[in-house]
N, C-alpha and C positions, 0 to 999 in steps of 0.2 A: 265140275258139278255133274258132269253125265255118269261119270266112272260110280257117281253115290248113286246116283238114280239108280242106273245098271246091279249096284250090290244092295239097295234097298229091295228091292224085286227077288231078287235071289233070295237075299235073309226073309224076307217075309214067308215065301216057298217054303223052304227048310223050316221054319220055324211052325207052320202051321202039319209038317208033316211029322212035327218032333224031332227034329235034326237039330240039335246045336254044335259048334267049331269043338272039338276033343270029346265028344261025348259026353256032353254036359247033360246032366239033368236039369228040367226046369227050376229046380230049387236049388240048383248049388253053386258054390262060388269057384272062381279060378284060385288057383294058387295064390295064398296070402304070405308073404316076406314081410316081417316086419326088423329093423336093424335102429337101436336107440343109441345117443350122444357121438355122434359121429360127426357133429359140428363144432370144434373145438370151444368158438369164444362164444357162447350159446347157452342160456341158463339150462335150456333142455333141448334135444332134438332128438330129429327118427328120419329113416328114411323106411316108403313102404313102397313096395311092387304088389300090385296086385293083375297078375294074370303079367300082360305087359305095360301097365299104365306105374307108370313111375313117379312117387312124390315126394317133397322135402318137406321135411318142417324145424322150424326153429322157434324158440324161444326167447325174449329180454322181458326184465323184469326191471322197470322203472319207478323212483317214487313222483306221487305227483301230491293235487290236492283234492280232497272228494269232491263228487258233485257235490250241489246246493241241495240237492233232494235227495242226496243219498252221502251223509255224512260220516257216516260211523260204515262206510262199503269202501273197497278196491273194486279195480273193474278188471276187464277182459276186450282188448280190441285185436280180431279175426282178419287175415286179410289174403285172397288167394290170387296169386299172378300168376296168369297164364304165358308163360315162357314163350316163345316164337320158334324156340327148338324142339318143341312138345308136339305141333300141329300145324299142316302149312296153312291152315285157317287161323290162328293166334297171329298175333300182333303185336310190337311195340307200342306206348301210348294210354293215353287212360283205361284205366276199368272197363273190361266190356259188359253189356248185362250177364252174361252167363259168369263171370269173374265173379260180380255182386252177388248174383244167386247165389252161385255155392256158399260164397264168403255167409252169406245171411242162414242159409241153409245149415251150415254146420257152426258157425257161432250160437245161431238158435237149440240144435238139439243137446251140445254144450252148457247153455245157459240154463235153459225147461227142466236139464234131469236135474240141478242144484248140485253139478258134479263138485263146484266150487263153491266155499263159503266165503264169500267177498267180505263180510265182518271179520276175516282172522286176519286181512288183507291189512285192515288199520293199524297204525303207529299212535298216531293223536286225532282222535275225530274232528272231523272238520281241517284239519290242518294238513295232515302227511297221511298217505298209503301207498300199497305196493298197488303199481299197474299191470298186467298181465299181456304183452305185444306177444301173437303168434303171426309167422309171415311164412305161407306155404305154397311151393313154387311147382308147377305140373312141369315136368321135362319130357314125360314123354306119354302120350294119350292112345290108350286104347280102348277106348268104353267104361263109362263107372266111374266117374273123378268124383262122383258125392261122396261115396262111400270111401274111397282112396285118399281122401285130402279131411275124412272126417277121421280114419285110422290115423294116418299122420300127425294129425293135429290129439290126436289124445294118447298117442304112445309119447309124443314129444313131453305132453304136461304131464303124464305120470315117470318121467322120469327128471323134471326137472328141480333144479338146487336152488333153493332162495340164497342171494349174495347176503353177505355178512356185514352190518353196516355199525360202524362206531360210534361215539356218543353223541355225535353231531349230524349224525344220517349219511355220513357218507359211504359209499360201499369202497368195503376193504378186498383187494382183488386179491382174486384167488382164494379167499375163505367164503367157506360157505352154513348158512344157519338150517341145516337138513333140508329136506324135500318137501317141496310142492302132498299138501295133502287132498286125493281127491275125495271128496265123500262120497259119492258116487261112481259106477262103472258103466259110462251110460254107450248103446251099442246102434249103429245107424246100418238101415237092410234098403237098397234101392232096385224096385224093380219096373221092369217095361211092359207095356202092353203091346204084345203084336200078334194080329193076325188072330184076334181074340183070344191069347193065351199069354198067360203072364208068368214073365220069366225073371228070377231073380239074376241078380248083377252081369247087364248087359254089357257086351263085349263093343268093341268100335263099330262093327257092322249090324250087329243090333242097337245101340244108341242111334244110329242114322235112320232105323226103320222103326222106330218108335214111335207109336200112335200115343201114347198118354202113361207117362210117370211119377212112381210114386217113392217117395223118400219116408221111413219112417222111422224113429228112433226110441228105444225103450231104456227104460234105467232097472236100476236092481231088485225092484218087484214085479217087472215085468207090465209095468203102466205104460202107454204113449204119453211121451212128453214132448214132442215134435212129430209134424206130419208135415209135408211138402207136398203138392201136387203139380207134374211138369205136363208139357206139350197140352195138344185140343183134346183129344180124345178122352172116357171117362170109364170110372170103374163100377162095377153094382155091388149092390152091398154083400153077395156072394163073394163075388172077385173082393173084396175087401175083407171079413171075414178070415176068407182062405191065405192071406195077406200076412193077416196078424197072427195066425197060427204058427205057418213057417216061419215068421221076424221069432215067436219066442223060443222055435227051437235054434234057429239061427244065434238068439243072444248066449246060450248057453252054450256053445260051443266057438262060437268065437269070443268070449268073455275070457275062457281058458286062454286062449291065444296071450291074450294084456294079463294075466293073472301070473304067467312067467315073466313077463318085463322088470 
């Protein structure tokens, strides 16, 4: 824990004198790689590097039964394992909260933009629909896992194949009934406050120096449909404001990015 201390102090320095690691600018992101179906028995997957933080995502598509209150819906269950080979802070073991967060974090801006339409998801209401399992694994942490595990997770579904199932519901392998449709293109911008300047997609040594974070997620009119607030510290509604300007020129150029997938 000293070595964080020691490189919080640092990053805070640099950052209040405008210094970011490659000459970042305060609003810009590291190198986005995105790479889809690379997980052979996976109804969809992606792998995304963003800067050096490394994520997997995959896809299964199960049937099951609707909820009670939600009859004529499929659903969508989100789940982010923080690997042990990712961070020598991660763990084997249950969920930790930061595991939850994210998992809730990007299930939620997921869910808000209506990228899915959980009605096309049903077979017979009330009785059978298709379930949506996404399970996205961090292997290697370098600052930014919201943003990195919420790419992940929506290059994997927009590239993923509904399995083909016969008259009896059983899925027939290896055929498949076309692609996962999204209706939405919804786009997640995570940024830190340090040093009272706010810096889009903080790196490992700025996620350590992180005074208060903000997760925001727009869809394809450019509305927020998810907002996240992280750490103690807080933003004014200037610093907020100036937030959502960058998030919408952000959507439009990373949207291109998922627009070639």
């Amino acid at each position: 824990m000293l070595n964080y201390v020691y490189d919080i102090e640092i990053t805070k320095g640099k950052i209040a004198k405008g210094v970011r690691e490659g000459n970042r600018k305060d609003n810009e992101y590291r190198e986005l790689k995105i790479e889809t179906d690379i997980l052979k028995n996976a109804a969809g997957s992606a792998k995304v590097q963003l800067g050096k933080t490394l994520v997997y995502a995959g896809i299964k598509i199960e049937l099951g039964e609707p909820y009670p209150d939600t009859p004529e819906e499929g659903g969508i269950t989100l789940g982010v394992e923080l690997s042990p080979i990712g961070a020598p802070e991660f763990y084997a073991g249950p969920p930790s909260e930061l595991s939850i967060e994210l998992s809730r974090v990007v299930d939620r801006g997921i869910r808000e933009s209506k990228a899915i339409d959980f009605k096309k998801l049903v077979l017979i209401p009330g009785e059978k629909a298709r379930f949506i399992f996404v399970d996205i694994y961090v292997l290697n942490y370098d600052g930014n896992m919201f943003d990195a595990c919420f790419f992940a997770a929506l290059a994997a579904l927009k590239t993923t194949k509904i399995p083909k199932l016969d008259k009896e519901f059983n899925v027939i392998k290896g055929e498949y009934d076309g692609k996962l449709k999204l209706e939405k293109m919804p786009i997640m911008s995570t940024y830190s406050k340090i040093s009272n300047k706010i810096i889009l997609d903080p790196d490992l040594n700025e996620d350590y120096a992180t005074e208060a974070r903000l997760s925001i997620t727009l869809e394809d009119d450019m509305n927020i449909c998810a907002l996240q607030k992280g750490e103690k510290g807080s933003f004014s509604f200037e610093e907020l404001k100036e937030i959502v300007k960058t998030s919408k020129k952000n959507y439009k150029e990373t949207r291109k990015i998922f627009e070639k997938l």
